[in-house]
C-alpha positions in Angstrom: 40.9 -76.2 -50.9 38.3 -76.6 -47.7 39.9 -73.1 -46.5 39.1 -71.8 -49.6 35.9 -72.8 -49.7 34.8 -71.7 -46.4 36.6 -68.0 -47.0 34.5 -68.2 -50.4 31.6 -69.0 -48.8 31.7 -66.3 -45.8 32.2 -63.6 -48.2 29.3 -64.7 -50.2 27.3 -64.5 -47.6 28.8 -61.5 -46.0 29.0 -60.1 -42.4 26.4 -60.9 -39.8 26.9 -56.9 -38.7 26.1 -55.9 -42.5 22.8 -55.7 -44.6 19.4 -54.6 -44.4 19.5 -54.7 -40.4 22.9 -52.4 -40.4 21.3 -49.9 -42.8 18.4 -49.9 -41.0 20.0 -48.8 -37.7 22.0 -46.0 -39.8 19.2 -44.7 -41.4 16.6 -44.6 -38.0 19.6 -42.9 -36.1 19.6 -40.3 -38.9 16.6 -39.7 -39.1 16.0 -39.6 -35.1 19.2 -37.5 -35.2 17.5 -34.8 -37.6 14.2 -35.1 -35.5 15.9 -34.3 -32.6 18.1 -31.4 -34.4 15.2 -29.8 -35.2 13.8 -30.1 -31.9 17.3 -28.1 -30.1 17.1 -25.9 -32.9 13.2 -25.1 -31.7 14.9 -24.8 -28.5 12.3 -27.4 -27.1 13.4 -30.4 -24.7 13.2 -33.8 -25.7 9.3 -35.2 -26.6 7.7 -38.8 -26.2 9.0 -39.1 -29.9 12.6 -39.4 -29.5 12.2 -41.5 -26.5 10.4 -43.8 -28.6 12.2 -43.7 -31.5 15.6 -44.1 -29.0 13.7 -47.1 -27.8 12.8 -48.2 -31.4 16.7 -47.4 -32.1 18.0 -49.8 -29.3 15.9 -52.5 -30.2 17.4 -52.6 -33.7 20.5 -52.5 -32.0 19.8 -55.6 -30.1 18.5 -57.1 -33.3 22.1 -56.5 -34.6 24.0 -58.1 -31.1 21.4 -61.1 -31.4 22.9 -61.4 -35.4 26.7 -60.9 -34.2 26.2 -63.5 -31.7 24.6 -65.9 -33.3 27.0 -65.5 -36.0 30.0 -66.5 -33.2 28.1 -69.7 -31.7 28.0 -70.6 -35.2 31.9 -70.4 -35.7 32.4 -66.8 -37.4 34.9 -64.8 -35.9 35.7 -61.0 -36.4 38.9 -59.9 -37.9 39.3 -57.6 -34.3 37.6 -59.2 -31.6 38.6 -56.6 -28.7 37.6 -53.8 -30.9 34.5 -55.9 -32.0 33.0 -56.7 -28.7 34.1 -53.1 -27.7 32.3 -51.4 -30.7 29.1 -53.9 -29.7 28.8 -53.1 -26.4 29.4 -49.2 -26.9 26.8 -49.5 -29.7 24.0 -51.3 -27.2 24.6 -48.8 -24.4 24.0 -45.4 -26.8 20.5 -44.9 -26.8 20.1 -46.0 -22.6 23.4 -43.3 -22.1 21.3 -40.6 -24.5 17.8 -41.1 -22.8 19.2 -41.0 -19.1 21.0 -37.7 -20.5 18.2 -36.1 -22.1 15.6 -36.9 -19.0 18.4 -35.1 -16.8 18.2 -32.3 -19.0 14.9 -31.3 -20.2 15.6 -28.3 -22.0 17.0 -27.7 -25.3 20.3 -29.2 -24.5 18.4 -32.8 -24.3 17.5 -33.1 -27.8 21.1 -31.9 -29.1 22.2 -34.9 -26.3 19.8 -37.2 -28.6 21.1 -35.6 -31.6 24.5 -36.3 -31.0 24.2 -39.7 -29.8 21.9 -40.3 -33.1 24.9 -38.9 -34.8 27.8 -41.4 -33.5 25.5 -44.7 -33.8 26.3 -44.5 -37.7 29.9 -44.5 -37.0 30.1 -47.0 -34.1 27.7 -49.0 -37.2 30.4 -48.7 -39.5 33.2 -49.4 -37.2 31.6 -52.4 -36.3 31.3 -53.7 -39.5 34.9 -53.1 -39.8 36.3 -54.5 -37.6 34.3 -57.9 -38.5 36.1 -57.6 -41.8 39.2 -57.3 -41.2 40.2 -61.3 -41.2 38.9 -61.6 -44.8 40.4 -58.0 -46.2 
């Protein structure tokens, strides 16, 4: 009965790595994605904007590390925890790996660098969430 209660309750409450904070991640990184499409399509190199919004991007990344960990010290675990700790640190090192890319190439080719690093945040989101789930699926 206690195990039942417990899975009850974490499904009721849901993943750390899911909610507003998740969403919010997917839908900067889309947005900053189509910013920075537009930009390669303009054929202009990367601006102050998508450096801050890759900035603004990594800090809501953080945000979502700071949630999955504090959901561990608090006894969760993920369903995957390789591929969980993978997908996190892949996730956290994104927007670092697409601004030293972009600043190395300031042309157009640095905003479609921003772009598609904008583009697989969403996924590596998703994944994430994923692989948390597992256990309870």
């Amino acid at each position: 009965m206690n195990g039942t209660a417990l899975t009850t309750s974490a499904a009721a409450g849901g993943s750390p790595v899911d909610g507003i904070l998740a969403t919010a991640t997917i839908v900067l990184s889309l947005v900053l994605a189509g910013w920075a499409l537009v930009a390669a399509l303009r054929h202009r190199s990367p601006d102050r904007t998508q450096f801050v919004g890759l900035a603004v991007l990594e800090l809501a990344l953080l945000g979502l590390a700071v949630a999955a960990l504090v959901a561990l010290g608090g006894g969760e675990r993920p369903g995957e925890p390789g591929a969980f700790f993978g997908y996190l640190l892949t996730l956290v090192c994104l927007p670092p790996l697409a601004w030293v890319l972009a600043r190395m190439e300031p042309t157009r080719w640095g905003s479609a660098i921003v772009c598609a690093v904008c583009l697989v945040t969403p996924v590596v989101v998703v994944r994430l969430q994923q692989t948390w789930e597992v256990l309870g699926g």
